[in-house]
C-alpha positions in Angstrom: -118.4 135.5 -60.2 -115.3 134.2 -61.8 -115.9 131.0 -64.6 -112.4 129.8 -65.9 -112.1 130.2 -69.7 -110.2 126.6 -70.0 -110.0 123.6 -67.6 -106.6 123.2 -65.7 -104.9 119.8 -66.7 -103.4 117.2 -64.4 -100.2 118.3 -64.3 -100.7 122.2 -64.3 -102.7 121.3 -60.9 -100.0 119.0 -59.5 -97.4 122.0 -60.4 -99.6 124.7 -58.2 -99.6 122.0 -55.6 -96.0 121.2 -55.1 -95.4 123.5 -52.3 -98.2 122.2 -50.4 -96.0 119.6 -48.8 -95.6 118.7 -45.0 -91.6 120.1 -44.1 -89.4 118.3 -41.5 -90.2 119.1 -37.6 -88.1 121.4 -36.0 -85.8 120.0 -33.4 -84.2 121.2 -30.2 -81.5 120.0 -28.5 -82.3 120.4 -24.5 -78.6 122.2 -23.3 -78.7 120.4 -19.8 -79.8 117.1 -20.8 -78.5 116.6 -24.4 -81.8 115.2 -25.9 -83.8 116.3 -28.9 -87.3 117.0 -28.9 -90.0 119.7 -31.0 -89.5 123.4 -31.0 -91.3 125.1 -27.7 -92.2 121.4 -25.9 -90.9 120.2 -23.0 -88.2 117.3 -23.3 -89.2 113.8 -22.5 -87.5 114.3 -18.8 -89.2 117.4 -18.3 -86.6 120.1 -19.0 -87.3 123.4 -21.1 -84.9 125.5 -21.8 -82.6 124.9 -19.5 -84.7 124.7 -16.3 -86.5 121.7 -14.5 -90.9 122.4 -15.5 -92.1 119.0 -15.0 -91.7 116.5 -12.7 -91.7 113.0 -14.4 -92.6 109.6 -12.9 -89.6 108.9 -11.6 -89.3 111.9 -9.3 
């Protein structure tokens, strides 16, 4: 098994860590409606790409 020679400061840990960061969401914009939502989720008024997949209280 693997035993490292020398111990890994503080800031040489934080450096291999820097990527480990949460990114941005990816938004869509729904073509019929206009509104924004996540990447491959329905809209809040029940549109997916384009085509009516959920009916919503209202309806």
């Amino acid at each position: 098994m693997a035993v490292q020679q020398n111990k890994k400061s503080a800031s040489r840990r934080g450096m291999h860590r820097s990527h480990d960061h949460l990114g941005t969401p990816a938004i869509a914009v729904e073509p019929t409606s206009g509104e924004t939502h996540l990447r491959h989720h329905v809209s809040p008024t029940g549109f997916y790409r384009g085509k009516k997949v959920v009916k919503t209280k209202g309806e």
